[in-house]
N, C-alpha and C positions, 0 to 999 in steps of 0.2 A: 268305812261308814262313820260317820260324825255322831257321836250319844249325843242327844239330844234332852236329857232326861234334866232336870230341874238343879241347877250349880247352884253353889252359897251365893248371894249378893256379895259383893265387895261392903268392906263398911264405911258408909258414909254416910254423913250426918241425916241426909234427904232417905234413906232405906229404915230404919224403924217406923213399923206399923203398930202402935201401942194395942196390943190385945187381938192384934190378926193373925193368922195362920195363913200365908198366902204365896201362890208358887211363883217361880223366879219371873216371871215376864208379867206376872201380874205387880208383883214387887217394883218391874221398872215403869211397867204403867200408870201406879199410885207417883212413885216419882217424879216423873214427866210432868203430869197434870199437877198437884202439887207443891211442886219447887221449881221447873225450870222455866224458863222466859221470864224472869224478874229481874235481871239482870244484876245476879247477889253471887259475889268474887269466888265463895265459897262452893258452890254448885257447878262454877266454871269445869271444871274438869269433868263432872260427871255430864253435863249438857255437852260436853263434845264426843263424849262416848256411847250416848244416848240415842238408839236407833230411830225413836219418835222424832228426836230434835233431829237427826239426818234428814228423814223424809221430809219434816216441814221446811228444811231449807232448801230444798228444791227449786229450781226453777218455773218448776209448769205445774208447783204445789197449789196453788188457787184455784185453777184450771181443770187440773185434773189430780183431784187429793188421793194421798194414798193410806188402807187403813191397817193397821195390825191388829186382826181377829183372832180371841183367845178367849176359853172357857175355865170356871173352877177345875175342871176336869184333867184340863189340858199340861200336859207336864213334856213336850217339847220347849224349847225354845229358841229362838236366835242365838248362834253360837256367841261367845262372851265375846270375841274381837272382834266381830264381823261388821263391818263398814258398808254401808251403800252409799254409791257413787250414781253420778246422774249422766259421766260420760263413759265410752268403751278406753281400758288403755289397754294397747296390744304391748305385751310382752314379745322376746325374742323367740323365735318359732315359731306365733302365732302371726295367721297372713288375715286378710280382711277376705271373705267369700267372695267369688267371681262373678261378674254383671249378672252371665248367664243363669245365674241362681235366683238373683232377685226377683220378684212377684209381684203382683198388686195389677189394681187394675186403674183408667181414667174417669170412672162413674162420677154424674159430680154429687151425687147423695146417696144416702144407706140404703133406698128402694127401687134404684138401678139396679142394685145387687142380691138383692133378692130373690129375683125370678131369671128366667132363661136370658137375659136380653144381657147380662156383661158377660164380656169376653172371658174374664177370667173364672168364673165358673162353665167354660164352656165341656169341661171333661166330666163333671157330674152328670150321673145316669140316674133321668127322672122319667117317666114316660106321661106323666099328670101334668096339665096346664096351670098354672098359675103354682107351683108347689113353692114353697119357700126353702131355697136354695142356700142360702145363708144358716150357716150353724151356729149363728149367735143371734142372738136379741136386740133387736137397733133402734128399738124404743122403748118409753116405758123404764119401770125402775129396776128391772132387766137388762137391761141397754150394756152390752159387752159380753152377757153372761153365753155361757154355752145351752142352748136350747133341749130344755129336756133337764136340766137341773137345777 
């Protein structure tokens, strides 16, 4: 199991919060925002290490943003090395799952899928017409969430 519980920042010059008491992910959040994208020689290293600056360098970051949610409260964090990557790299031992696994269906929109009418809910047991088959939210600012939370 990974601790998760709140490490020292590293020191550099972007992590002094004058008169804040604040825990490590919030620490790298004031930094992000802050100091990096200014393109200052100094911050280089920590902007490569910076999980913010990962995710905004994505590919399909415009498109579809991604956010890191964190509270006062919250004393998790992203482990200190940890890296996101936007492709899969298989290591030796690891195989790519077989066709037969893959899923999905050809609906050409989110309210195909909804009701009884796509194939690929056809194993769901509903016995109500019109019921919403779909366990996420496909519109609205809901839209991906899981239904019911």
């Amino acid at each position: 199991m990974i601790d998760l519980t709140s490490p020292t920042p590293s020191p550099t010059p972007s992590t002094d919060i004058p008169g804040a008491d604040v825990n490590y992910m919030g620490q790298r959040h004031y930094n992000h925002f802050f100091f990096h994208g200014k393109n200052d020689p100094n911050e280089a290293e920590a902007e490569s290490k910076c999980q913010y600056c990962q995710l905004k360098k994505f590919s399909t970051h415009n498109l579809y943003p991604i956010s890191i949610v964190f509270d006062e409260h919250e004393h998790r964090t992203i482990p200190r090395g940890f890296t996101f990557i936007e492709e899969n790299i298989l290591r030796d031992g690891v195989l790519l799952a077989n066709e037969m696994f893959l899923s999905g269906c050809g609906c050409d929109g989110d309210y195909q899928c909804m009701f009884s009418t796509c194939h690929c809910l056809q194993d769901v047991q509903n016995e109500e017409s019109g019921v919403k088959q779909n366990a996420y939210h496909v519109v609205g600012e809901r839209k991906g969430c899981l239904r019911g939370h």
